[in-house]
Structure formats: C-alpha cells, structure tokens
PDB file of N, CA, C, O and CB in Angstrom:
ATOM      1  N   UNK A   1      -9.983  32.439 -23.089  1.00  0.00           N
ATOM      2  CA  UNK A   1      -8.978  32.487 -24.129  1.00  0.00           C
ATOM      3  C   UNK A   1      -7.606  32.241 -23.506  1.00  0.00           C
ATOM      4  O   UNK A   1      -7.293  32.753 -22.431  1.00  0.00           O
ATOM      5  CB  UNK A   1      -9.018  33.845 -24.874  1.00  0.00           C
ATOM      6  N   UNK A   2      -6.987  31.635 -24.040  1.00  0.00           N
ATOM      7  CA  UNK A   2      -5.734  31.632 -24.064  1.00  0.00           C
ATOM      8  C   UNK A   2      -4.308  32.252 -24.908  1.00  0.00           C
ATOM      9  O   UNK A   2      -4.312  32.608 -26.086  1.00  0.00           O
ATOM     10  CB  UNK A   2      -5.803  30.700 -24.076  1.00  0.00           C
ATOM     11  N   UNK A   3      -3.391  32.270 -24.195  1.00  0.00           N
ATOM     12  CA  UNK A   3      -2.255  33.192 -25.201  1.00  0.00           C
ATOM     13  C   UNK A   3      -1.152  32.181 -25.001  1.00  0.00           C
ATOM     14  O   UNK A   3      -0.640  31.669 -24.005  1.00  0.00           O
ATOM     15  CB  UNK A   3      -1.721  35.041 -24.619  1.00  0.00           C
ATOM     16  N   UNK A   4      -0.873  32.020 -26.978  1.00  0.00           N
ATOM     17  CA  UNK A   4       0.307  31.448 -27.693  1.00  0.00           C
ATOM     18  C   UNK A   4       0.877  32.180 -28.132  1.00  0.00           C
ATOM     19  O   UNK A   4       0.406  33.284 -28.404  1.00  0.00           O
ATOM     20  CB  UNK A   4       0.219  30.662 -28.554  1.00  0.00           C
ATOM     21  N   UNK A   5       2.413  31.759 -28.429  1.00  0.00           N
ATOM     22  CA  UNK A   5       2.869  32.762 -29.349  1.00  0.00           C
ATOM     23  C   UNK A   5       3.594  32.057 -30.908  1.00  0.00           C
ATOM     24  O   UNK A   5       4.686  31.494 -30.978  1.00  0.00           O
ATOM     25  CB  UNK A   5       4.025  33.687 -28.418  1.00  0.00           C
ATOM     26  N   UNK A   6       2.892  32.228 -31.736  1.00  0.00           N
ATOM     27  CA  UNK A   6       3.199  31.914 -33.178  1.00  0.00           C
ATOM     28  C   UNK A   6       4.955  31.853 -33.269  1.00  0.00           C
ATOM     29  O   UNK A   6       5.870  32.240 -32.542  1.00  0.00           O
ATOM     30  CB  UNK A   6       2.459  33.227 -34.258  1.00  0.00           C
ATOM     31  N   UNK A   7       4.854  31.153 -34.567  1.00  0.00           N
ATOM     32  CA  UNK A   7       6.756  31.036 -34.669  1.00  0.00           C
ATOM     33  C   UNK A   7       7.512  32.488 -35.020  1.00  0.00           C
ATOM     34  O   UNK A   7       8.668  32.750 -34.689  1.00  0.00           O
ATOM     35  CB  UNK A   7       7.317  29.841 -36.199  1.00  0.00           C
ATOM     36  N   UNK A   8       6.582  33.410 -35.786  1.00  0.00           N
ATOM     37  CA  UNK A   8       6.748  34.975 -36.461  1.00  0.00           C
ATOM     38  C   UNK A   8       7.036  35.445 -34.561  1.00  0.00           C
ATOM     39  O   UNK A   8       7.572  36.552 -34.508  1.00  0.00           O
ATOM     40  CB  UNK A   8       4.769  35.906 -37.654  1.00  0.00           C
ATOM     41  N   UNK A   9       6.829  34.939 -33.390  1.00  0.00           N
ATOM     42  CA  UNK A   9       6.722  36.005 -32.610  1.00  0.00           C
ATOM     43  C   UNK A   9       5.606  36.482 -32.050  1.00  0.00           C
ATOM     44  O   UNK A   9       5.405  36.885 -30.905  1.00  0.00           O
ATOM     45  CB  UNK A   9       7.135  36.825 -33.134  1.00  0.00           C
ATOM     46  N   UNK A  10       4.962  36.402 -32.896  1.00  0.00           N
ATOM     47  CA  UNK A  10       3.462  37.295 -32.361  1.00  0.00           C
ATOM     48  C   UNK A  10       2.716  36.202 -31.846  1.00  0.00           C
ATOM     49  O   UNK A  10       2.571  35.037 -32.217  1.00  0.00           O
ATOM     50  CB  UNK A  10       2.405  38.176 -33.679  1.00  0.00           C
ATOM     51  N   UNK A  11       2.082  37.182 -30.464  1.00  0.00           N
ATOM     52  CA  UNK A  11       1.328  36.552 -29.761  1.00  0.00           C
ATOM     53  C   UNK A  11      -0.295  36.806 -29.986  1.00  0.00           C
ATOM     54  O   UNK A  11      -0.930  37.831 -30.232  1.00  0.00           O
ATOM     55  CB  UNK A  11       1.799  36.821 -28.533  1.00  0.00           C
ATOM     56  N   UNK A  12      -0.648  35.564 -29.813  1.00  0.00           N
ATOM     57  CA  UNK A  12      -2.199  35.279 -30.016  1.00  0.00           C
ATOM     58  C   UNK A  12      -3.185  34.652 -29.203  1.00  0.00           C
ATOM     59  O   UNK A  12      -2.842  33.665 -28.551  1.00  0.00           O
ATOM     60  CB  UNK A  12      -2.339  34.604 -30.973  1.00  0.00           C
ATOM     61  N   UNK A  13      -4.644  35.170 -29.123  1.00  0.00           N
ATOM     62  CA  UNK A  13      -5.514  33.928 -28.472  1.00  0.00           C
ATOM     63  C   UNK A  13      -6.214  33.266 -28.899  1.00  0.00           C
ATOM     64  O   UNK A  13      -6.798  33.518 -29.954  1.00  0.00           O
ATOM     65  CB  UNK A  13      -6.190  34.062 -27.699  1.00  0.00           C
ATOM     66  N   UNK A  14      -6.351  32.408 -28.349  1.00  0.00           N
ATOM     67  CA  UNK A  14      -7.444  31.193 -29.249  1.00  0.00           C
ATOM     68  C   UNK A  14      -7.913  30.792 -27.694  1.00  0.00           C
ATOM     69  O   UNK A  14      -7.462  30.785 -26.548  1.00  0.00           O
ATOM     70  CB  UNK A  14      -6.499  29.484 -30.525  1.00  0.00           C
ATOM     71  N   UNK A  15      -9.402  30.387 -28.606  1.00  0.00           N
ATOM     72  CA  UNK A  15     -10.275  29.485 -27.959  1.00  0.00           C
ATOM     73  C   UNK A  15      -9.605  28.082 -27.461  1.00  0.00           C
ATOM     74  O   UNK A  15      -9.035  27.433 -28.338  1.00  0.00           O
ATOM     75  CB  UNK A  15     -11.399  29.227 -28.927  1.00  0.00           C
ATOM     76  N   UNK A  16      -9.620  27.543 -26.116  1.00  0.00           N
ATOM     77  CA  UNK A  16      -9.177  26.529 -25.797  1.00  0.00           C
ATOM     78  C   UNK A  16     -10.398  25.153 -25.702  1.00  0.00           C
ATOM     79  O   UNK A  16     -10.172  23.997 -25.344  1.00  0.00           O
ATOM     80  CB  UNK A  16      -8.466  26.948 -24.589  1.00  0.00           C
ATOM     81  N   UNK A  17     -11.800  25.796 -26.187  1.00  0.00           N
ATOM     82  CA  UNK A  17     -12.847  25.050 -26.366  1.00  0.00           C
ATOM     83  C   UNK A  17     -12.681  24.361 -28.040  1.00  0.00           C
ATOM     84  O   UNK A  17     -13.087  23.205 -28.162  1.00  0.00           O
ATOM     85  CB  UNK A  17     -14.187  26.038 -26.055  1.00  0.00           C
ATOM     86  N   UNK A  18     -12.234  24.892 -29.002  1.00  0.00           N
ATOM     87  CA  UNK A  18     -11.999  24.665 -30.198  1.00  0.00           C
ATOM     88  C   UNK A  18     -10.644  24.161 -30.626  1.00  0.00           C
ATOM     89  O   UNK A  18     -10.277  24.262 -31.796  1.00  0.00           O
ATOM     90  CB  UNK A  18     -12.302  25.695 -30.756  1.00  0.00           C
ATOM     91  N   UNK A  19      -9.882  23.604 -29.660  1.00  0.00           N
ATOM     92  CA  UNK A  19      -8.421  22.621 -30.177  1.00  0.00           C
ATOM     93  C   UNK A  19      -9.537  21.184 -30.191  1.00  0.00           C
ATOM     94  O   UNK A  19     -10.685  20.812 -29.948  1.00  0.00           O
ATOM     95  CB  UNK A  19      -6.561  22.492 -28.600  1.00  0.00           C
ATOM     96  N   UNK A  20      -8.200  20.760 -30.673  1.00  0.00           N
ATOM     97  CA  UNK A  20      -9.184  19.239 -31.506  1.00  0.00           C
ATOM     98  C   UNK A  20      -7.704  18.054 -31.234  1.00  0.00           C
ATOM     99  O   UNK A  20      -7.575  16.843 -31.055  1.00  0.00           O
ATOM    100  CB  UNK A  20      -9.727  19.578 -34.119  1.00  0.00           C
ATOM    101  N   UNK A  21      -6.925  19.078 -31.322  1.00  0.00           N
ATOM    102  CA  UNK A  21      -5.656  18.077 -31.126  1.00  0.00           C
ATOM    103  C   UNK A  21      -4.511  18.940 -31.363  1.00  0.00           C
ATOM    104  O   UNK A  21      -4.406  19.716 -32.313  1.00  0.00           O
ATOM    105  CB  UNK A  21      -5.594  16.737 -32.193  1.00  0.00           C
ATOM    106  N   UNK A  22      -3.282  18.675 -30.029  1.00  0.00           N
ATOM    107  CA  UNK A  22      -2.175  19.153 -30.178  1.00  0.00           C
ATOM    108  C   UNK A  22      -1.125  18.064 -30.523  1.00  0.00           C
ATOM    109  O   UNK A  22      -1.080  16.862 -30.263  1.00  0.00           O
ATOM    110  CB  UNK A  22      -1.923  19.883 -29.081  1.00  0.00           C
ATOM    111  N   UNK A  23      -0.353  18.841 -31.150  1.00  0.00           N
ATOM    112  CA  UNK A  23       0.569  17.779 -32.251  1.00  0.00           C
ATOM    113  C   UNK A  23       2.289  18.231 -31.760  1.00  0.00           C
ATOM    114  O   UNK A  23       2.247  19.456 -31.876  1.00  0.00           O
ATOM    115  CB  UNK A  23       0.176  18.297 -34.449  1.00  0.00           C
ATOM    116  N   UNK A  24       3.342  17.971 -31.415  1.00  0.00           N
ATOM    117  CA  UNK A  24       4.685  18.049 -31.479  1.00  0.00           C
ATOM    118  C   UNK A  24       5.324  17.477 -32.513  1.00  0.00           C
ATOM    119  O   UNK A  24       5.262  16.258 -32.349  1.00  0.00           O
ATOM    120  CB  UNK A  24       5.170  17.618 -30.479  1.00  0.00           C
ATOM    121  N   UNK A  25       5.783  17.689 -33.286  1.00  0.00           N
ATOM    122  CA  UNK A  25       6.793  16.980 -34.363  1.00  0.00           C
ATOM    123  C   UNK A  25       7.778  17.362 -35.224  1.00  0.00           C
ATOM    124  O   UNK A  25       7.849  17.085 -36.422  1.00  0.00           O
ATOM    125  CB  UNK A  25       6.238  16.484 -35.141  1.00  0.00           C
ATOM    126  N   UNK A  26       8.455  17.937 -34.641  1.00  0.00           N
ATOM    127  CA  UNK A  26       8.753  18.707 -33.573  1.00  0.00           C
ATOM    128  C   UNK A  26       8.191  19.992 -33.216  1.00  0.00           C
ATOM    129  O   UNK A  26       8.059  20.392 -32.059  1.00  0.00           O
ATOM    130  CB  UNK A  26       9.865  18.861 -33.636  1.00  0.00           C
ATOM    131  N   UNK A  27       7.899  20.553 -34.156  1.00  0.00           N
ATOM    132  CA  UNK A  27       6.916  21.420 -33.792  1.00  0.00           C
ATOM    133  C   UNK A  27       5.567  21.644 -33.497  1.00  0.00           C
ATOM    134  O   UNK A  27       4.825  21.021 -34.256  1.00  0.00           O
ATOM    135  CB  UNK A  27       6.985  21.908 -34.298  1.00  0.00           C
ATOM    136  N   UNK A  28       4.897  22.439 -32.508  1.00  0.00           N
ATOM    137  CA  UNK A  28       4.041  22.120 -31.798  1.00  0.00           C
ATOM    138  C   UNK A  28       2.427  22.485 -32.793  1.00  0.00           C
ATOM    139  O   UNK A  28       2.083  23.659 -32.930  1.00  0.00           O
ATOM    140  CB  UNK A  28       4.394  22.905 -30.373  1.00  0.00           C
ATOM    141  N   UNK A  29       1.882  21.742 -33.188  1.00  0.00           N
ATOM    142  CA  UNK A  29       0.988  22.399 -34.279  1.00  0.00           C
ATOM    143  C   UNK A  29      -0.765  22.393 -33.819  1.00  0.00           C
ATOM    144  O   UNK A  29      -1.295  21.320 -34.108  1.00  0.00           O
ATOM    145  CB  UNK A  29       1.255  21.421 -35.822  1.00  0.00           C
ATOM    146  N   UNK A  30      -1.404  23.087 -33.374  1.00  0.00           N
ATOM    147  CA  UNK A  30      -2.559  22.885 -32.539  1.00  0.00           C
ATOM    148  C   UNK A  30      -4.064  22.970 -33.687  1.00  0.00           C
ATOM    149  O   UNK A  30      -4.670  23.988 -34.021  1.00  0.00           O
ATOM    150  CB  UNK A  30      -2.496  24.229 -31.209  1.00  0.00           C
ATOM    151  N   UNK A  31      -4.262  21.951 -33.974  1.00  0.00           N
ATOM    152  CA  UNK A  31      -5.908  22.013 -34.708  1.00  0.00           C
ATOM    153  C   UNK A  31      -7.241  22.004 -34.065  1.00  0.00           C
ATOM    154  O   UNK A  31      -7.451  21.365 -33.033  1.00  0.00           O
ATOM    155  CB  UNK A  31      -6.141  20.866 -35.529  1.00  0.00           C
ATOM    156  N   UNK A  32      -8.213  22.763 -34.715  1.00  0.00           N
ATOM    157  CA  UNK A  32      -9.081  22.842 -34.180  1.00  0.00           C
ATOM    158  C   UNK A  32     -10.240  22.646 -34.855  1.00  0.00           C
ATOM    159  O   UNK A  32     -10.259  22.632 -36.085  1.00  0.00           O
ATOM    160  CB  UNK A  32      -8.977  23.696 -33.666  1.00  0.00           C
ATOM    161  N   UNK A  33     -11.178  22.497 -34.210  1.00  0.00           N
ATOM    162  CA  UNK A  33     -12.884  22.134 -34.951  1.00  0.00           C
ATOM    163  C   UNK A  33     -13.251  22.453 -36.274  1.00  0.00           C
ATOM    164  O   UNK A  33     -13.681  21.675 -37.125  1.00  0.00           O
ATOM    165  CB  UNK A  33     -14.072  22.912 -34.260  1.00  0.00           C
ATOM    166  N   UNK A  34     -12.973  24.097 -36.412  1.00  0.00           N
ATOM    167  CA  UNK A  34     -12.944  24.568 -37.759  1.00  0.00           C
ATOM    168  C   UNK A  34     -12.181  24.046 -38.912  1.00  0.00           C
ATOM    169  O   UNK A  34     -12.389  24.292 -40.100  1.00  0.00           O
ATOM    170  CB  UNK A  34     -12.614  25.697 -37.683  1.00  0.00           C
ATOM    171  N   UNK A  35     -11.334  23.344 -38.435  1.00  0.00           N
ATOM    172  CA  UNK A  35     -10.094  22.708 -39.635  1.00  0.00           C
ATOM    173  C   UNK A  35      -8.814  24.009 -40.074  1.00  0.00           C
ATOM    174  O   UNK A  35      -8.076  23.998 -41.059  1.00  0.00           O
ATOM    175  CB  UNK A  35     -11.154  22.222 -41.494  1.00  0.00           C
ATOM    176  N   UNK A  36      -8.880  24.935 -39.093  1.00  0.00           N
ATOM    177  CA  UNK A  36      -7.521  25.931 -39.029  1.00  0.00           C
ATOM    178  C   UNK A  36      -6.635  25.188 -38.206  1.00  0.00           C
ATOM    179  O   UNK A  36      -6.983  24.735 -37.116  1.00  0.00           O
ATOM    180  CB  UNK A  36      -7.734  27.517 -38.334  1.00  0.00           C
ATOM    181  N   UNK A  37      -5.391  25.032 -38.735  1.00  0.00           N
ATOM    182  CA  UNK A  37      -3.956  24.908 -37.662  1.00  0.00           C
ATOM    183  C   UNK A  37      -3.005  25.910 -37.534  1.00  0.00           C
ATOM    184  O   UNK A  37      -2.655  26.659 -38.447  1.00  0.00           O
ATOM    185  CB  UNK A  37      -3.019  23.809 -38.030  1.00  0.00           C
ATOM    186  N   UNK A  38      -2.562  25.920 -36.322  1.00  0.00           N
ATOM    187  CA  UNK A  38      -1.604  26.848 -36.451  1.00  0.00           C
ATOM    188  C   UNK A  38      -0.060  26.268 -35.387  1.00  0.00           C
ATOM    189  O   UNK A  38      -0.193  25.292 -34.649  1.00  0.00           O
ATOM    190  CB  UNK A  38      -2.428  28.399 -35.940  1.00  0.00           C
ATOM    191  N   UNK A  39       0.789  26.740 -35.440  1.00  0.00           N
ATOM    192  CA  UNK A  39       2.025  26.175 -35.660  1.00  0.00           C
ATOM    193  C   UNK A  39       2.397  27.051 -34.277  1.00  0.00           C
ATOM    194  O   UNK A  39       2.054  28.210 -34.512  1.00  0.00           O
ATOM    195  CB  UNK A  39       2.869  26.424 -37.286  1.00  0.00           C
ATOM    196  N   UNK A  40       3.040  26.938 -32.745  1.00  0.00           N
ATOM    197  CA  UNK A  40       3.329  27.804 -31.883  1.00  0.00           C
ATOM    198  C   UNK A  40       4.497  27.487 -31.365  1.00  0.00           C
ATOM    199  O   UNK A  40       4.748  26.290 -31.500  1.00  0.00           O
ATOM    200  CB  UNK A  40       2.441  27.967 -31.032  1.00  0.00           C
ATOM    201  N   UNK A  41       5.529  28.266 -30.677  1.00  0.00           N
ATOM    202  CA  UNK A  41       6.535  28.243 -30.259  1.00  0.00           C
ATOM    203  C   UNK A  41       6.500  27.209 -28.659  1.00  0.00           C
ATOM    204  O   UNK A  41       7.326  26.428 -28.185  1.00  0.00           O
ATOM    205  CB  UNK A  41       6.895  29.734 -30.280  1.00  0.00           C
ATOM    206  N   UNK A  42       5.090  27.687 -28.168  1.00  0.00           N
ATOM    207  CA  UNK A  42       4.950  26.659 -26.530  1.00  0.00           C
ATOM    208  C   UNK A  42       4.819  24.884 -27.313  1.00  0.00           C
ATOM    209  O   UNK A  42       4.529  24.376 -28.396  1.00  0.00           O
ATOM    210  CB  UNK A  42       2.779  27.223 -25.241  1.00  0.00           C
ATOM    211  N   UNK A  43       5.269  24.451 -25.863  1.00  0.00           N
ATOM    212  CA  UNK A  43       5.205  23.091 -26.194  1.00  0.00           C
ATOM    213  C   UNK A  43       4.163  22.658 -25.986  1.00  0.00           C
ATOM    214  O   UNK A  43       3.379  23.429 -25.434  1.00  0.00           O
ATOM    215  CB  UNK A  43       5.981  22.345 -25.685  1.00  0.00           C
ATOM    216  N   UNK A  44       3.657  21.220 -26.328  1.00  0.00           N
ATOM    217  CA  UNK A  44       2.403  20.032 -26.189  1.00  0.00           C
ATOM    218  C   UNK A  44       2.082  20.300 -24.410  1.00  0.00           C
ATOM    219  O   UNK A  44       1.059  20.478 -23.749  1.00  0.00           O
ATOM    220  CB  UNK A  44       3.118  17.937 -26.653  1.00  0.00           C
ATOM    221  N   UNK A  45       3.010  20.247 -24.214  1.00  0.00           N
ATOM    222  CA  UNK A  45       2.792  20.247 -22.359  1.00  0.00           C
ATOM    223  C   UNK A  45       2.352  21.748 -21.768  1.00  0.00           C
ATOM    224  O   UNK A  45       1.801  21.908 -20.679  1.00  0.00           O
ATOM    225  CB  UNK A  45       4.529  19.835 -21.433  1.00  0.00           C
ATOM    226  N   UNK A  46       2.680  22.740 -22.637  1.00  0.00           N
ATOM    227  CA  UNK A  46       2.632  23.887 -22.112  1.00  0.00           C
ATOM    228  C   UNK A  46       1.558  24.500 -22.386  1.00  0.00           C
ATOM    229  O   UNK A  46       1.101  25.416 -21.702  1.00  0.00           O
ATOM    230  CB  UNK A  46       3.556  24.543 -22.365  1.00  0.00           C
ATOM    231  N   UNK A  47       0.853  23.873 -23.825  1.00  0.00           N
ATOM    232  CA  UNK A  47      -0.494  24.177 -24.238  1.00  0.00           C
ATOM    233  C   UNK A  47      -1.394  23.641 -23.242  1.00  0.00           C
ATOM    234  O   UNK A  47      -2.351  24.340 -22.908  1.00  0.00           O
ATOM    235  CB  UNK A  47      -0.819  23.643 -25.590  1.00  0.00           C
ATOM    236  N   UNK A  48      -1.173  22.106 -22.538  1.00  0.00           N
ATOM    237  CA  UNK A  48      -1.748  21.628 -22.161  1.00  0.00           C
ATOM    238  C   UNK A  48      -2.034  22.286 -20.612  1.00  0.00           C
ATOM    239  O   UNK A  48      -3.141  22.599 -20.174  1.00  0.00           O
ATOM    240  CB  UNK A  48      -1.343  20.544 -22.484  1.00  0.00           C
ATOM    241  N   UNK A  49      -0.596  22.419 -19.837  1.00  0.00           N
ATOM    242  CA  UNK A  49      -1.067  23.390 -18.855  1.00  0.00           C
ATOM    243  C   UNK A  49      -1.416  24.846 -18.899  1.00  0.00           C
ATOM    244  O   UNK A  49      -1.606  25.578 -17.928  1.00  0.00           O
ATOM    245  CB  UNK A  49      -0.287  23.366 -18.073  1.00  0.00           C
ATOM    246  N   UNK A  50      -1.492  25.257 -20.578  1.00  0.00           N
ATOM    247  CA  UNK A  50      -2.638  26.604 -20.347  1.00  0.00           C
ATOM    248  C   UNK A  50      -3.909  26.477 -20.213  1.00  0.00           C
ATOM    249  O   UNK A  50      -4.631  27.137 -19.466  1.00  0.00           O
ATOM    250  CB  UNK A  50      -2.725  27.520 -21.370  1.00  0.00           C
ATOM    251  N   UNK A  51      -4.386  25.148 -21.337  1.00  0.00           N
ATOM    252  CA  UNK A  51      -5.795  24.945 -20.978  1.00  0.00           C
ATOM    253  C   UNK A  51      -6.131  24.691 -19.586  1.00  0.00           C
ATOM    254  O   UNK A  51      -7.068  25.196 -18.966  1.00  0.00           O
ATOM    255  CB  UNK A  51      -6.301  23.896 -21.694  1.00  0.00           C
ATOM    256  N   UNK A  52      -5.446  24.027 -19.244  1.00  0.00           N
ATOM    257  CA  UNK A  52      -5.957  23.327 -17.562  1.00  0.00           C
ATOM    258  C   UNK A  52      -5.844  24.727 -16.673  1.00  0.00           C
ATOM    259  O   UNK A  52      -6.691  24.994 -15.820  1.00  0.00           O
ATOM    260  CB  UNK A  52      -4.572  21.798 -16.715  1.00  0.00           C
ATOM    261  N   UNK A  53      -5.031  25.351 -16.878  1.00  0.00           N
ATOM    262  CA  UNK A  53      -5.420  26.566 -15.997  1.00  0.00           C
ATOM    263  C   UNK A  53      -6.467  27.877 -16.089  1.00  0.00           C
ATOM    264  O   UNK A  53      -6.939  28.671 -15.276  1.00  0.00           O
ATOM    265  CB  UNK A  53      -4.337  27.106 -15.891  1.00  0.00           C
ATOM    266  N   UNK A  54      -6.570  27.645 -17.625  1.00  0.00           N
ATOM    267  CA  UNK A  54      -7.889  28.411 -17.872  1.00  0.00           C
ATOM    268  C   UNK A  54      -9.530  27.255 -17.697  1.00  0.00           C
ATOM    269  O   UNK A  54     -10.693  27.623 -17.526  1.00  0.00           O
ATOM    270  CB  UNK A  54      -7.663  29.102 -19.728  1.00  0.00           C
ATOM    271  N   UNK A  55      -9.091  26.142 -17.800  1.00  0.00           N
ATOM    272  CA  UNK A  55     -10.736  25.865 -17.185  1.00  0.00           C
ATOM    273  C   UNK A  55     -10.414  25.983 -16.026  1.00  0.00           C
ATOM    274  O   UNK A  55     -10.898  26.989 -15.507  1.00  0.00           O
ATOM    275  CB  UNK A  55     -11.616  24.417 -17.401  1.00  0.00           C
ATOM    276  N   UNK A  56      -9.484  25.081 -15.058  1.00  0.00           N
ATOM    277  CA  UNK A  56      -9.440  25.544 -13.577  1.00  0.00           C
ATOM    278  C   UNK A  56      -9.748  27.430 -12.798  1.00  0.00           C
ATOM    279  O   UNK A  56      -9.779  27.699 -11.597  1.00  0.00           O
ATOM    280  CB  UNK A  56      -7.832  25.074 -13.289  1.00  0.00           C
ATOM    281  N   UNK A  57      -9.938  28.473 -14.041  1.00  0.00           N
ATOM    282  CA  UNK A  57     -10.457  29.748 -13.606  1.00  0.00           C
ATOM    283  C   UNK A  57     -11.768  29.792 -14.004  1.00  0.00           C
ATOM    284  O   UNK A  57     -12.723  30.370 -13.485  1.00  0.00           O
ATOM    285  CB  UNK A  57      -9.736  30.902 -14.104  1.00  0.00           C
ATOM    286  N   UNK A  58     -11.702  29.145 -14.940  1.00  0.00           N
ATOM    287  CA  UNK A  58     -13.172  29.088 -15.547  1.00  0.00           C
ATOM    288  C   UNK A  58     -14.011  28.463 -14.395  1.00  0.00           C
ATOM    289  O   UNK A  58     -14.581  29.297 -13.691  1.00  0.00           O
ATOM    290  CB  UNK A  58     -13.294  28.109 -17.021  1.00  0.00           C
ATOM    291  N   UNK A  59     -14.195  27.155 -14.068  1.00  0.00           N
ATOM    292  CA  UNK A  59     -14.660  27.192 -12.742  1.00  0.00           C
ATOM    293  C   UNK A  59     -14.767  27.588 -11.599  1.00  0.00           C
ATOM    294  O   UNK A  59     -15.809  27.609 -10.943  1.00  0.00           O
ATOM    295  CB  UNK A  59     -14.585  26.772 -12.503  1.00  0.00           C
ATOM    296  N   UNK A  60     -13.915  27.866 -11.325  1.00  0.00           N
ATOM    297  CA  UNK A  60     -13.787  28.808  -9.946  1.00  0.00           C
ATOM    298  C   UNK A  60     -14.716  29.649  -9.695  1.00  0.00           C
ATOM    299  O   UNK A  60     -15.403  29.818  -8.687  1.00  0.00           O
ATOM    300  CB  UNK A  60     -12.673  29.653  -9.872  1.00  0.00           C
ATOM    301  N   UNK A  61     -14.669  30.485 -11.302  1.00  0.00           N
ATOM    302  CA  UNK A  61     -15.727  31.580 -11.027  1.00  0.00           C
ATOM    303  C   UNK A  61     -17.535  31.028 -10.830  1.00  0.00           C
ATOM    304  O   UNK A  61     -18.442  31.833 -10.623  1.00  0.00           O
ATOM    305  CB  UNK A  61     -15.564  32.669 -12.470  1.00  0.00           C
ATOM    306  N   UNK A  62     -17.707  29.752 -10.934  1.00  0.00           N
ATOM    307  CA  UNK A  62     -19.099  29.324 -11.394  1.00  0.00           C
ATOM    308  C   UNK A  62     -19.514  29.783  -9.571  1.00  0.00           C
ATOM    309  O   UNK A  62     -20.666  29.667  -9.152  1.00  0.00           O
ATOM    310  CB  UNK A  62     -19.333  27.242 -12.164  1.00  0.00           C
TER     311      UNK A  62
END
C-alpha cells in the first residue's frame, strides 16, 4: 500500500496494483481498475516514485 493525501487533507492508502492511470490537469487524479478516482494533493511524479519504491520493497523481500 501506499500513502496519498486527498485535497480535504486526509491521508490515505491505496493499492498501487489497482491504478490504471495517473492524470495531472492540473490536478493530480489517479484511476483505478474498479472505475473509482480520486483526486490527491502529490504530483504525477510523486505517485510515480511511490509506486516504484513500494515494488522496489516489494521485491527485495522475495
């Protein structure tokens, strides 16, 4: 899991197996498999280096 934090502030995790596509325009809006979006304060790049650092732990441990 990973942790975003919504535009309200509050922080959340989501599955980084279930994004489908991250969006900037300007705001950063992340969809996923299920067809939920949600709208976060991190940027396109910052989502992107959370995922990469949670599979890069995710392997590690294999």
């Amino acid at each position: 899991m990973i942790e975003v934090t919504k535009l309200n502030g509050l922080k959340t995790l989501i599955n980084p197996d279930l994004i489908e596509t991250v969006e900037s325009n300007p705001d950063t809006v992340i969809s996923f498999t299920t067809g939920r979006k949600i709208i976060v304060k991190e940027s396109r790049q910052e989502v992107n280096n959370l995922v990469k650092s949670y599979r890069k732990e995710l392997f590690a441990k294999e």
